[in-house]
VOGU-3710 file (C-alpha; in Angstrom, 3 decimals, decimal comma):
1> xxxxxxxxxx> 78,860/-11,232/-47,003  82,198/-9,992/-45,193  81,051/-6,899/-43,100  82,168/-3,095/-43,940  84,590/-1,192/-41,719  81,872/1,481/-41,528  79,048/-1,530/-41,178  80,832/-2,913/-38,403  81,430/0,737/-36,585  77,913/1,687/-37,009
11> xxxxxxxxxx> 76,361/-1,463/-35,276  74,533/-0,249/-32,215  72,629/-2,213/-28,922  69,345/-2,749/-28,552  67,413/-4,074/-25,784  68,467/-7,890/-26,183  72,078/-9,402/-27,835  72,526/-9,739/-31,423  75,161/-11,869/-33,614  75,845/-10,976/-37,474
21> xxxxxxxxxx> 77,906/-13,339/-39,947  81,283/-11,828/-41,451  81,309/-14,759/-42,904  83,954/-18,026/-43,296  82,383/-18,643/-39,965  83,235/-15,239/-37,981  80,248/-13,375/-35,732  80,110/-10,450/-33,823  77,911/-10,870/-31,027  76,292/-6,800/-29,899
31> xxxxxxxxxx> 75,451/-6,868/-26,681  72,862/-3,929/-24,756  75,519/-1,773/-24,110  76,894/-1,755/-27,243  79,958/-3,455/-26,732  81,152/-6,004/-29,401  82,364/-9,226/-29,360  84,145/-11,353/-31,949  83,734/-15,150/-32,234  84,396/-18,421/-34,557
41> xxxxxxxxxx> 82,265/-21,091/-35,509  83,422/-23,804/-37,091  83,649/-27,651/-37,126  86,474/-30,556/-36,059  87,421/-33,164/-37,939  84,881/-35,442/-35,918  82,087/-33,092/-37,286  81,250/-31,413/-33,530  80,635/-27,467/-34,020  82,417/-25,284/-31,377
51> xxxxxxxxxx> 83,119/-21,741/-30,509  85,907/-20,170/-30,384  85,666/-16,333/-28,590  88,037/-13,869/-29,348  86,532/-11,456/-27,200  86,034/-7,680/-27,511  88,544/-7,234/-30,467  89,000/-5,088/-33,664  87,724/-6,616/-37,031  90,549/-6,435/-38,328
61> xxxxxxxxxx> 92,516/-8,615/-35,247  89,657/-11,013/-35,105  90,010/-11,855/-38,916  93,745/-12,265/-38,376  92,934/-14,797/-35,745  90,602/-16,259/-37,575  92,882/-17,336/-40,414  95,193/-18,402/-37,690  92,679/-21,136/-35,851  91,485/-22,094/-39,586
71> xxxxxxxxxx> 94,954/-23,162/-40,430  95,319/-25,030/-37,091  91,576/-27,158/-37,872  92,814/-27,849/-41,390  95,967/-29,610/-39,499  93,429/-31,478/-37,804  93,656/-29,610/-34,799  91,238/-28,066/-32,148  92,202/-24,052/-31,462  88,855/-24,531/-28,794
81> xxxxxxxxxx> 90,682/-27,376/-26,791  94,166/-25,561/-26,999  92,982/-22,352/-25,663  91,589/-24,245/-22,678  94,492/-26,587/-22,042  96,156/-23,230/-22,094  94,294/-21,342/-19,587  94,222/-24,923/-17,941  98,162/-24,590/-17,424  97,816/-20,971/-16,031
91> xxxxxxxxxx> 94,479/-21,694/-13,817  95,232/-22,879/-10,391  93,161/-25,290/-8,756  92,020/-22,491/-6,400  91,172/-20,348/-9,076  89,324/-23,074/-10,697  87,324/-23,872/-7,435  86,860/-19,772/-6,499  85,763/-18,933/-10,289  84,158/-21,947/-11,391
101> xxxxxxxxxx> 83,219/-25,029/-9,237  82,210/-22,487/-6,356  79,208/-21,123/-8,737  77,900/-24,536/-9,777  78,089/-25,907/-6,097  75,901/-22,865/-4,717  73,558/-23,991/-7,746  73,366/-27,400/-7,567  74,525/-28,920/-4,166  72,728/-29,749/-1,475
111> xxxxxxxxxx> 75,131/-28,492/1,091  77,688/-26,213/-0,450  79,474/-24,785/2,515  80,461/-28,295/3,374  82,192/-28,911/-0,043  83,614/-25,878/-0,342  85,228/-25,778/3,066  86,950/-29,192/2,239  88,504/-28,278/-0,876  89,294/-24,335/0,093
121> xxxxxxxxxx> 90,929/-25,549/3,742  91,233/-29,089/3,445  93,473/-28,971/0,336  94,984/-25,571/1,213  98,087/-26,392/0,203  97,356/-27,441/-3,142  95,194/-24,582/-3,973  98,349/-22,619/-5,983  99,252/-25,937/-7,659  98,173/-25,307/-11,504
131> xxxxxxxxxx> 95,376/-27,838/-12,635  97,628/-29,467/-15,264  100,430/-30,267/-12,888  98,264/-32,083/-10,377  99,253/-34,964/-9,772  97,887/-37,899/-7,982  101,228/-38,170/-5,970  99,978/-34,325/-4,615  97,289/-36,249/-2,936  99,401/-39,048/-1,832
141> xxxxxxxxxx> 101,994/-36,437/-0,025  98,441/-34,597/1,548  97,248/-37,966/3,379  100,493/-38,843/4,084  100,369/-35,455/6,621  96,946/-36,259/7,911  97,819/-38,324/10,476  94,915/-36,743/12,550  92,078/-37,554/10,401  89,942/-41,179/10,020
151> xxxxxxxxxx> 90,098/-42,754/7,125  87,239/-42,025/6,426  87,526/-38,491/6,433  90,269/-38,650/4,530  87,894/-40,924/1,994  85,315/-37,592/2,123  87,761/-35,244/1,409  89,349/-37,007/-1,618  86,286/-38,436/-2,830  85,253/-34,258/-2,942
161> xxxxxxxxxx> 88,737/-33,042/-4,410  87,841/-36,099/-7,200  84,401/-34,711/-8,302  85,996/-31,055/-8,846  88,643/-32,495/-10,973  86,078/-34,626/-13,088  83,988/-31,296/-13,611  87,050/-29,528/-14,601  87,488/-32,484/-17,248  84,297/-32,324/-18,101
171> xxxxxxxxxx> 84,113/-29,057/-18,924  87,711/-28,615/-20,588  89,804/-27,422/-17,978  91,955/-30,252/-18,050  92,643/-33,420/-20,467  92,016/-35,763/-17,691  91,337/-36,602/-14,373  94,814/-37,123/-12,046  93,249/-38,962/-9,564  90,925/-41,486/-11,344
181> xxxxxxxxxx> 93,152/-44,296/-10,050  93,249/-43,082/-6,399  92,449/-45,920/-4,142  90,464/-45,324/-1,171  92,209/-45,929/2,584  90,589/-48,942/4,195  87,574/-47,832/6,331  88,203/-50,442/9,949  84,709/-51,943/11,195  84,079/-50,336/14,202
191> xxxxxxxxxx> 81,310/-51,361/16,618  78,626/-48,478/16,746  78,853/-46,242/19,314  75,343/-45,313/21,144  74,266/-44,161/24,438  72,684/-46,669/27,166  69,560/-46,193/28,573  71,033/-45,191/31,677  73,725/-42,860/29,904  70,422/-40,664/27,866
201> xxxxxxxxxx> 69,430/-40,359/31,560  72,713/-38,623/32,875  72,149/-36,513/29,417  68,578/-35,063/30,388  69,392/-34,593/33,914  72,163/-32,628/32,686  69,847/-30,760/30,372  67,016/-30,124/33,115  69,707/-28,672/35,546  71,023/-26,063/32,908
211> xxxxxxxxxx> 67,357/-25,426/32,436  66,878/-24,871/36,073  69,717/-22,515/36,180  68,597/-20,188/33,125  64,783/-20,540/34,666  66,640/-18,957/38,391  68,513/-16,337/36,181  65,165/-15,416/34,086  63,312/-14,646/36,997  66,575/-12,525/39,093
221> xxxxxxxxxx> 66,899/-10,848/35,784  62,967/-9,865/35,535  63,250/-8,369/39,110  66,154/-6,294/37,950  63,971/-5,138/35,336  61,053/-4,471/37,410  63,002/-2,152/39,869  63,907/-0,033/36,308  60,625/-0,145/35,176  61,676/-1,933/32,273
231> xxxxxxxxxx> 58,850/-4,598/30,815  59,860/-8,133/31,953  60,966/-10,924/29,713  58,622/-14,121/29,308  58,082/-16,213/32,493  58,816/-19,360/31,860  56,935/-21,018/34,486  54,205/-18,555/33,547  54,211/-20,357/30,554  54,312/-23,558/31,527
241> xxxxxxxxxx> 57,361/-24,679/30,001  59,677/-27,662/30,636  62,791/-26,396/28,567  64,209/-22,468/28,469  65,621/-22,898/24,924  66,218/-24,555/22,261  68,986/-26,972/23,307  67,131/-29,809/25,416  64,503/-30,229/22,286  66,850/-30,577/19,882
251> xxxxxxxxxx> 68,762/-33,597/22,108  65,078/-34,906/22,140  64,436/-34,704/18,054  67,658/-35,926/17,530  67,356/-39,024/19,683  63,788/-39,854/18,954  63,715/-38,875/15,146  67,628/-39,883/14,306  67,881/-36,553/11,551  71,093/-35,343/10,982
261> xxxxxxxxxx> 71,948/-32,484/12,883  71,758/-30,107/9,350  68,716/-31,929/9,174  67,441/-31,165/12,551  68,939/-26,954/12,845  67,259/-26,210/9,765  63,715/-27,614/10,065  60,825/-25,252/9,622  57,729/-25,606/11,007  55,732/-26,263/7,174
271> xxxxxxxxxx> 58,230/-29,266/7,526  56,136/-30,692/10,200  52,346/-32,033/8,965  50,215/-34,331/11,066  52,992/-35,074/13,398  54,974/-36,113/10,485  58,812/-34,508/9,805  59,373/-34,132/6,066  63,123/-34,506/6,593  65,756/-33,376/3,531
281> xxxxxxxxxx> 69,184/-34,951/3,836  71,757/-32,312/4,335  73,875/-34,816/2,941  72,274/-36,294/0,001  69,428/-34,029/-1,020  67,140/-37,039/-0,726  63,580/-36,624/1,337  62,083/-39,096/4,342  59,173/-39,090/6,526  59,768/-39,835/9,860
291> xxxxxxxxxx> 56,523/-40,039/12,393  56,909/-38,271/15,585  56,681/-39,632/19,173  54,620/-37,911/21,840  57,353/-36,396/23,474  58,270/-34,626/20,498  55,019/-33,618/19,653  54,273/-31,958/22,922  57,775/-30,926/22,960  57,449/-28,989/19,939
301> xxxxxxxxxx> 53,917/-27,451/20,553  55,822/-25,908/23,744  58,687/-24,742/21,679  56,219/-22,958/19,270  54,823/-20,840/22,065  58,516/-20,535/23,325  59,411/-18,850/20,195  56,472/-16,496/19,858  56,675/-15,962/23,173  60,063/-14,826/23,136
311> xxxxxxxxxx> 60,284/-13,296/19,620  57,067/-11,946/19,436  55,880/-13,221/16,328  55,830/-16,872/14,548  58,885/-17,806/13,507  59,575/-19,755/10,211  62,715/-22,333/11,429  62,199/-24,296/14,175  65,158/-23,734/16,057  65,904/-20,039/16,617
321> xxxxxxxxxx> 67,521/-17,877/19,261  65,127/-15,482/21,648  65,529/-12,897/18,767  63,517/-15,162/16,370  66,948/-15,482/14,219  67,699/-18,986/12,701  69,857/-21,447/14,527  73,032/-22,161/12,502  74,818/-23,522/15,770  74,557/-24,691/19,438
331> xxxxxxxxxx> 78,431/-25,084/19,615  78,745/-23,733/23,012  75,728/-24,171/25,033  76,117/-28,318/23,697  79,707/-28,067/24,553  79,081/-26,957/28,068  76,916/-29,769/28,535  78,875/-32,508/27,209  81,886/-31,040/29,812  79,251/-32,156/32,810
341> xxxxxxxxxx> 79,373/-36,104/31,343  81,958/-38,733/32,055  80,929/-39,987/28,593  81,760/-38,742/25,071  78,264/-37,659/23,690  77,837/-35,836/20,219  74,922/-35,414/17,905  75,891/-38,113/15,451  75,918/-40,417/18,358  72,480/-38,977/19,385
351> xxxxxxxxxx> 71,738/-40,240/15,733  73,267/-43,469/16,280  71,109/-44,005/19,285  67,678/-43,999/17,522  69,430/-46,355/14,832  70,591/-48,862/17,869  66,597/-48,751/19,745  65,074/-49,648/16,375  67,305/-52,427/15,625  67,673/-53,535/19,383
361> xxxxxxxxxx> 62,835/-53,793/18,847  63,349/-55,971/16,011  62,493/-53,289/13,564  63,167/-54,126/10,211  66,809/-53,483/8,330  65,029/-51,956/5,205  62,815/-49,697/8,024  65,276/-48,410/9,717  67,707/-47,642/6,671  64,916/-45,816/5,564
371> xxxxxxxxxx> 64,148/-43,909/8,327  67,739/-43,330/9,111  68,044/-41,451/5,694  70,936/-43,978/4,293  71,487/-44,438/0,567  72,203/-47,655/0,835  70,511/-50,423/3,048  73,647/-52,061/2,916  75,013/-49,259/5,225  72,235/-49,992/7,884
381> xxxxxxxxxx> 73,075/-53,577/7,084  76,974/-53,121/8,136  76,623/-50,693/10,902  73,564/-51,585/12,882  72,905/-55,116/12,220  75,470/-56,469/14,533  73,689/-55,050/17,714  70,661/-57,189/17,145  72,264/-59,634/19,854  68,807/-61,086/20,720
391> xxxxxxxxxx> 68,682/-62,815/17,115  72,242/-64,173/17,481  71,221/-65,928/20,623  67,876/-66,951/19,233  70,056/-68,318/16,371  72,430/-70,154/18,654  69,866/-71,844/20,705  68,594/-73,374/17,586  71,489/-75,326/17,446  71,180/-76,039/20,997
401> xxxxx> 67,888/-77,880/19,950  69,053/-79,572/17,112  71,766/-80,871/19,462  69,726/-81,612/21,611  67,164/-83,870/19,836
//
């Protein structure tokens, strides 16, 4: 039964939401506060039920509009989809991304910041285009002007641009997807670039001279201290340590354990169990177990007592400053040190390092793929495979001996 002007005036809140039938379809929905709001069910033509809101509205206005959406569904039509394909024309992508995709990223990716960097900066200019007017030739003008980037950075960005898009399909926003068709830009084969033996060496002796220095410094500053009568900060030879901070072990878990650097700055000590790493991609959300060497383990018993030491108290994370506070970057204490080589040196090539020495000891593909954290052996297969020289010669010489014969 159609509700009462006084009926519908006199409805109240209670402690949890409440819908009542006016009938032909039309609810109002009483929310805790009070507050009222009007909505439409009713069924397309295919036979899917939807919901159409009307929001906080008088009886009166939402019967009006009612009648209104009725006569569009009895045309065959969907007032639902219109509504959106209208907000769809008035909704930017940035407002889309801001309002929408930003929410379901911080709930469901595994690296959100990343994502949301690349479409809120990358894309910048694109951000006040609205979402119906994108075009796939918008992207096309965009990688025309990124004559700085790799292809496959460009590939990254796109391929993240694409997935907001299809969400915004998905859920409504927009009819369809404008760049379905895009094609990605050809990715060249490039050989892997790793450090030699001899290069890793230049690395640490770079890393135990900045050590050196901070250790001088720590004990200068402690006699400045002493002469104030102000308590001295940990001795680091008093504690026996190798390292000051936490820059040289995380060149040594990187190269020995070949995480990610996300991977590496946000490991917490539960993550480590019988000199095991439970590793969780920063890029995939996937977990691996990677077995430590003894230099890491002994490196990261030190670091432990480094971080009480310094913090006083057991930290949580790994990798934290002298304050106990999470690591979220090493930007300019690794910068510093990669000024002292005559090589380039980054963390991904740290990475790419461990990958090489595996391959280089005959370790299998499907091993190292695995412990590498790749989706795909096939990505081992194209990027590391090719430094196994030893097998190409071994495969040579066996034509050698078939010649031979």
């Amino acid at each position: 039964m159609a509700l009462s002007r006084r009926d519908f005036d006199s409805l109240k809140g209670k402690p949890k939401s409440y819908s009542l039938s006016d009938g032909g379809g039309l609810n109002v929905k009483v929310l805790p506060d009070g507050r009222k709001s009007m909505f439409l069910m009713y069924r397309t033509r295919a036979g899917r039920q939807r919901k159409l809101t009307f929001g906080e509205i008088s009886l009166t206005e939402a019967r009006k509009q009612t009648l209104a959406a009725k006569a569009k569904i009895a045309q065959g039509l969907d007032p639902q989809e219109e509504l959106k394909q209208a907000k769809a024309q008035q909704m930017s992508l940035g407002q889309f991304i801001a309002d929408r995709y930003k929410p379901y990223l911080e709930a469901n990716h595994a690296d959100p910041k990343a994502s949301l960097w690349i479409l809120q900066v990358g894309f910048k200019q694109l951000l006040n285009v609205p979402m119906e007017e994108l075009t796939l030739n918008h992207v096309e003008l965009w990688r025309n002007k990124q004559k700085q980037l790799a292809a496959s950075t460009i590939n990254r960005r796109v391929g993240a641009l694409k997935a907001s898009l299809e969400k915004a399909r998905l859920w409504g926003f927009i009819t369809s997807n404008p760049i379905t068709d895009w094609k990605k830009v050809k990715v060249p084969k490039e050989p892997v670039e790793f450090l030699t033996q001899a290069q890793v060496q230049v690395l640490f002796n770079a890393l135990e001279a900045r050590d050196k220095k901070k250790r001088t410094q720590r004990i200068s500053h402690n006699q400045w201290r002493n002469q104030r009568d102000q308590e001295p900060l940990p001795d680091y030879d008093e504690l026996g340590m190798l390292f000051t901070d936490y820059l040289s072990p995380l060149v040594l878990l990187v190269l020995d354990t070949g995480l990610r650097f996300g991977e590496a700055i946000n490991l917490k000590w539960p993550d480590i169990s019988n000199n095991v790493i439970t590793a969780k991609s920063s890029k995939t959300g996937n977990f691996r177990y990677i077995p430590l060497t003894t230099d890491c383990q002994t490196m990261l018993t030190e670091l432990q007592r480094l971080n009480e030491a310094n913090s006083g108290r057991a930290t949580s994370n790994v990798f934290v400053d002298e304050k106990g506070t999470p690591l979220s970057s090493v930007k300019t204490a690794w910068n510093n040190i990669r000024r002292e080589l005559s090589f380039n040196c980054d963390f991904r090539m740290l990475r790419r390092t461990f990958g090489s020495r595996l391959i280089e000891k005959g370790v299998p593909v499907y091993h190292v793929s695995q412990l590498m954290g790749h989706t795909n052996v096939q990505t081992t297969q194209r990027w590391y495979l090719s430094l196994n020289l030893d097998a190409y010669r071994d495969a040579i010489l066996t034509i050698d001996d078939f010649l031979s014969v």
